[in-house]
C-alpha positions as CSV (number, residue, x, y, z in Angstrom):
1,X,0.0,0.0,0.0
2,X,1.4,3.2,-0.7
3,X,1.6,6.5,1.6
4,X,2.2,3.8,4.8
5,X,4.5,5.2,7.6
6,X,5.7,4.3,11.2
7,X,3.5,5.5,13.5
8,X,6.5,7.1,15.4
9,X,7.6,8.9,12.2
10,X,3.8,11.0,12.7
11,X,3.4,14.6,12.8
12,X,2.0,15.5,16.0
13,X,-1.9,15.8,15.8
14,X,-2.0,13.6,12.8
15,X,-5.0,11.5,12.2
16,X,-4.3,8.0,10.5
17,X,-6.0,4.2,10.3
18,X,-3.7,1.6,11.6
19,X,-2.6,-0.7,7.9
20,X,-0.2,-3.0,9.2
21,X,1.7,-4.1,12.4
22,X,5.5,-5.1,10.8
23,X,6.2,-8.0,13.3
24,X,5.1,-11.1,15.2
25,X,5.9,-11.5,19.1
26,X,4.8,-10.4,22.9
27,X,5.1,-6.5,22.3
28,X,2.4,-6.6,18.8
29,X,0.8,-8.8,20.6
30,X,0.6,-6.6,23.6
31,X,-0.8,-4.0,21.3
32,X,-3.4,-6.0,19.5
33,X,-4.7,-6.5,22.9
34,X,-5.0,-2.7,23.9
35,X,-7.0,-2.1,20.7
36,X,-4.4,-1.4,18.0
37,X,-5.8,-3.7,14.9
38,X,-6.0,-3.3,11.0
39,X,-8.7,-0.2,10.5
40,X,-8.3,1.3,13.8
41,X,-8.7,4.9,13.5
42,X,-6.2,6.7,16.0
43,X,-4.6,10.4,16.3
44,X,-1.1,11.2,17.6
45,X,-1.3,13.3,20.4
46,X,1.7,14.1,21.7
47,X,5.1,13.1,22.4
48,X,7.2,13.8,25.3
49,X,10.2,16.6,25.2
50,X,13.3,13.9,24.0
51,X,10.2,11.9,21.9
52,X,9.9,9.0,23.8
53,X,7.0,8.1,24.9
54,X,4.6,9.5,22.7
55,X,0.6,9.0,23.6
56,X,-1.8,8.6,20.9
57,X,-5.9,8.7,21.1
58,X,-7.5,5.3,20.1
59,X,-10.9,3.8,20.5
60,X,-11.8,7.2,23.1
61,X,-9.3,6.7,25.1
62,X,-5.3,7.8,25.3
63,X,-2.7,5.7,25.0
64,X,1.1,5.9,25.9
65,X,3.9,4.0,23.4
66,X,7.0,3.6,23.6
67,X,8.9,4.6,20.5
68,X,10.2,1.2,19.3
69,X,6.6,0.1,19.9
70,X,5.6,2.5,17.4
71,X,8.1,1.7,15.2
72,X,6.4,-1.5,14.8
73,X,2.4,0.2,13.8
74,X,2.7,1.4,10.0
75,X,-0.8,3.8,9.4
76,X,-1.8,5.7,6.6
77,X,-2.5,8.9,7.6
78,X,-6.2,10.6,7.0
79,X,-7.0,13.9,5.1
């Protein structure tokens, strides 16, 4: 799919839909679990002052990520 990115490489206050998670194991498990799955509409919120953590908005509530979490969450952002 084209226009994908890393969910930690989002401008802050971007809207986006959740396309892909990149890899298998405990920590994309881990987010499945909290809500992030293929079609989930989210926003990035913030991030904190070195970048790490950053907190996005999904399924009403707020949610705090590590970066290398992120890393692993490709979106495509929404218009």
């Amino acid at each position: 799919m084209a226009g994908l990115t890393k969910l930690s490489d989002l401008a802050i206050g971007t809207a986006a839909v959740v396309r892909e998670l990149s890899s298998q194991g405990s920590a994309v498990m881990r987010l499945r679990e909290m809500g992030l799955l293929v079609g989930t509409p989210l926003t990035l919120v913030r991030a904190a002052p070195l970048g790490d953590p950053l907190e996005i908005k999904v399924r009403g509530y707020r949610l705090t990520l590590r970066k290398s979490e992120a890393e692993h969450v490709l979106v495509e952002p929404t218009a």
